[in-house]
N, C-alpha and C positions, 0 to 999 in steps of 0.2 A: 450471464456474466461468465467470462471465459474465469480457468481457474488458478488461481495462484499457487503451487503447489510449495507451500511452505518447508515440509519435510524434504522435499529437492534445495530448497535453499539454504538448509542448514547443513546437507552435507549427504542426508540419506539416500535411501535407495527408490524411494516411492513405489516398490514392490512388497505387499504383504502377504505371510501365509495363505495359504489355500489347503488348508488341512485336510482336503481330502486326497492330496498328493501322496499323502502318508500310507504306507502298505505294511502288511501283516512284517514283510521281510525287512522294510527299512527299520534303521533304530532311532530314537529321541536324540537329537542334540540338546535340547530346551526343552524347558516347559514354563510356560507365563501364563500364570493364576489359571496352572491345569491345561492347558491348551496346549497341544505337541507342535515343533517345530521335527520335521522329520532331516535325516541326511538326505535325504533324494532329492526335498527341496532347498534344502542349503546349496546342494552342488547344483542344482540348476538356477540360482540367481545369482550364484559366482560365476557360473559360466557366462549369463546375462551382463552382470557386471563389467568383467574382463572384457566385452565384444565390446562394450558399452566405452571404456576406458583403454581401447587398445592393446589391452596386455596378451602377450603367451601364457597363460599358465603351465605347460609344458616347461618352460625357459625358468619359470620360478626355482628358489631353492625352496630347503625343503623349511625351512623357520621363514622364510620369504610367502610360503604358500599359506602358513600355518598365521601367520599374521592378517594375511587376507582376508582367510577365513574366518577369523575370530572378528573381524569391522565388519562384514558382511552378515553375520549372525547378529551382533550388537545394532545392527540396522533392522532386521528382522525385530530381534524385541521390542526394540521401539515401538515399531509402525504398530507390532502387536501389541500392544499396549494401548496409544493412540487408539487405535481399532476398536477394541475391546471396550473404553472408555466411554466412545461415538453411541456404541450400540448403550451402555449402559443408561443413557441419559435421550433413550429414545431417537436416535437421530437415522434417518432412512434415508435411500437413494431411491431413483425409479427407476426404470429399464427407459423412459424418454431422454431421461435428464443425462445417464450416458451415452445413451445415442447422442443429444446434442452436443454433446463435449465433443465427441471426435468425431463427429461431422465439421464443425468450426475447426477443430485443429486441422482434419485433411483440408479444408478449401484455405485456413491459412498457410498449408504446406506449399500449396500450386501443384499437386501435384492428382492423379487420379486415385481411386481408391484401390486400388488392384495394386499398383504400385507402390502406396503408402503401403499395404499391408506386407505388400514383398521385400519393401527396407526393413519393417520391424521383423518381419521374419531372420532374415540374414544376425539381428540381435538376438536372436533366440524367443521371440515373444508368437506366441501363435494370437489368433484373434479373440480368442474365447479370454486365454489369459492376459491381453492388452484391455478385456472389459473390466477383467477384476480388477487389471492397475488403477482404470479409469473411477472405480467406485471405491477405490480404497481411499484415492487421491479427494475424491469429494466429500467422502467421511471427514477426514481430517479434516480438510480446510476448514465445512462445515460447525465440526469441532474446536477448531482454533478460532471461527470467527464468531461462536456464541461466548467463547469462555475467557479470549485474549483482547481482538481487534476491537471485539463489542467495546469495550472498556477504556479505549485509546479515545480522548479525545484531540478535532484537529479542526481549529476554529479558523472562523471565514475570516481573518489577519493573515493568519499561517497561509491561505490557500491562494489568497488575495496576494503575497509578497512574492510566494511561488512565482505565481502565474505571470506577474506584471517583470517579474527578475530576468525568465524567458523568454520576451517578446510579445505579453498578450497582452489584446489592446480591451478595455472596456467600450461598451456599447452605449450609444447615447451619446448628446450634446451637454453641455451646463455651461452656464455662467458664474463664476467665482467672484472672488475679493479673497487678497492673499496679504497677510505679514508677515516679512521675515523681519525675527525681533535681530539688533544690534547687537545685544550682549543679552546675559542670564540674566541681569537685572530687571531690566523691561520686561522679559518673560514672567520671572515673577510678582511682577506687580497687574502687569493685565491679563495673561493666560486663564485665569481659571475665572475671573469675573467674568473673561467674553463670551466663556462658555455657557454662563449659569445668564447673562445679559447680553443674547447678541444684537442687539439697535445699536451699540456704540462702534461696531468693528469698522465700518468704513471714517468714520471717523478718527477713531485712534489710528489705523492704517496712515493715513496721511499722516498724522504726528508724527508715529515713530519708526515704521516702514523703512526697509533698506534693501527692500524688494521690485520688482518690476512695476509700474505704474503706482507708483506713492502717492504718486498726485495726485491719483483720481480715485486713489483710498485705497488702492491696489485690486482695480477692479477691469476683469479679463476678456469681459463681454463674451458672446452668445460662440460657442467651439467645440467640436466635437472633444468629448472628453477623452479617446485616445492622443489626442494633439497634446496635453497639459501632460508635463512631466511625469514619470510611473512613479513616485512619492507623491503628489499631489493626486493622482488617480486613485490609491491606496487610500487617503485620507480621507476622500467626499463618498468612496463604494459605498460606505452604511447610514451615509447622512442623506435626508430630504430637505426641502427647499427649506432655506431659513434655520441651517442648522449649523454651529461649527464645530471645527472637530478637535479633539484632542492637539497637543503641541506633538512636531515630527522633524524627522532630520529631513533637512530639503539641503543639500548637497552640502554637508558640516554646519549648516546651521540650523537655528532653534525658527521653527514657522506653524504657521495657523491659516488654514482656510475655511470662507463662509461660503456655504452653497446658496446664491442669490436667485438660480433658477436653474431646473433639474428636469431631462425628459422622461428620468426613469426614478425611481425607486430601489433600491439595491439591497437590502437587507435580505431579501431573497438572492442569493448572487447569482440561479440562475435567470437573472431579468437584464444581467449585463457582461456574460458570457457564456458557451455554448455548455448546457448543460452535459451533454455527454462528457464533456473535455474536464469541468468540474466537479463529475464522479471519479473520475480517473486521478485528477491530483489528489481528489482528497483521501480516496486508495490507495498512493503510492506513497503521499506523505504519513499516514496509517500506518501503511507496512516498515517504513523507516524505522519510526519509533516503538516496531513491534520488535525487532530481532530479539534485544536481549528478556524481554518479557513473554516471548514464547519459547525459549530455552529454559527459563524457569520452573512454567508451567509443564513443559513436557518434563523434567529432574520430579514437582512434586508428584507426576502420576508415575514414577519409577522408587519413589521411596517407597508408594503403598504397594506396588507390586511386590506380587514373590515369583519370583524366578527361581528356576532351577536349573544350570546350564550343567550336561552332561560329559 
């Protein structure tokens, strides 16, 4: 799975210490729970940065520079923290696993490897130090997906509204029987019986129906089930044959369908669409509702740090 790089989407730099940058001559800007952050490498991921974000640094003023500097060391601690945290709680990289990353990142570049390496160079990034971005970057995530995303739940409704909202069609044929109730009233008098009793729905259907085919109890006969409205799709994904579903908005009004005959099964959802595509929503819809609860998580592991910024 290609990688999210979370700390890039909060703002940082996804470049961590490499302490052994650090020389007898250079001094400490920092130090996070002991760990030195040297000048030499400060000024070489502002340099990074700046190529990164277009800037002159030369053209800087001098509170102008001094600003930079200070978000580009605060990114630093960060990551070092993060970092530090990954490794505390046992969490490893392999030398495959980032080979695999930027293998996938050059073939999604298009472009060859010789010449990938020669645009990051032009950024300042040699390949050795494009590995360690690449393992710092998997630390994290790593990090953030045992301690944050684990935690996030995003249930097959959520992924189900997504998907049918964007044009996706489910898979499979079924035959229905559909009532749209009149008013709330009706709703509340047969709704929840039909659910706990479904033998009477074609029946009431014809009653009280103000839906398509009333007459025949509102029954839709044998369709692929991407044909039937994306609320009506929504509504039968978790039911099997002989089941109905919950009351739902079918375009401002109150309705109910029974699933009379079913080719699939759907409670697994990937049985009625493309499981790749259903990792991916449910990733993305994940990541939604992570922002502000991975901004938190990363605040409580900087209260227990001790930083020392020089």
């Amino acid at each position: 799975m290609r990688i999210v790089t979370l700390i890039i989407a909060l703002g940082l730099l996804g470049v961590t210490p490499n302490f052994s940058y650090a020389s007898p001559r250079a001094s400490i800007v920092a130090t996070v729970n002991g760990d030195m952050i040297s000048s030499n490498y400060l000024e070489k991921n502002c340099n990074i940065a700046a190529l990164a974000q277009k800037i002159d640094i030369k053209k800087m003023k001098p509170s102008e520079l001094e600003s930079f500097r200070q978000s580009i060391l605060n990114d630093l601690i960060k990551e070092t923290i993060l970092i530090q945290e990954a490794k505390s709680q046992g969490l490893k990289v392999s030398d495959n696993e980032i080979t695999n990353e930027i293998e996938a990142t050059i073939k999604s570049s298009g472009v060859t490897k010789e010449k990938f390496f020669a645009e990051l160079a032009k950024k300042g990034y040699t390949e050795n130090l494009y590995r360690e971005k690449i393992k710092k970057s998997i630390l994290t995530q790593s990090l953030i997906n045992r301690n944050v995303l684990r935690k996030i739940i995003v249930t097959n409704d959520e992924i189900l509204d997504y998907y049918l909202s964007h044009g996706g069609k489910i898979l499979g044929k079924a035959n229905v029987a559909l009532i749209v109730y009149k008013d709330s009233s009706d709703m509340d008098k047969y709704a929840m019986e039909l659910i706990e009793d479904t033998d009477d729905f074609i029946k009431v259907a014809k009653k009280i129906s103000v839906g398509p085919y009333a007459n025949e109890g509102g029954v839709f006969g044998e369709m692929m089930i991407s044909d039937l409205a994306p609320a009506i799709q929504g509504a039968i994904a978790s039911l099997n044959k002989g089941e109905v579903s919950k009351v739902f908005d079918l375009d401002g009004q109150y309705a109910q369908v029974k699933v009379l005959d079913k080719a699939n099964s759907s409670e697994n959802l990937a049985e009625v669409m493309d499981p790749k595509l259903l990792q991916r929503i449910q990733e993305g819809l994940r990541m939604q509702k992570a922002g502000s609860k991975v901004e938190q998580y990363i605040k409580s592991l900087e209260k227990k740090a001790v930083v020392n910024i020089r």
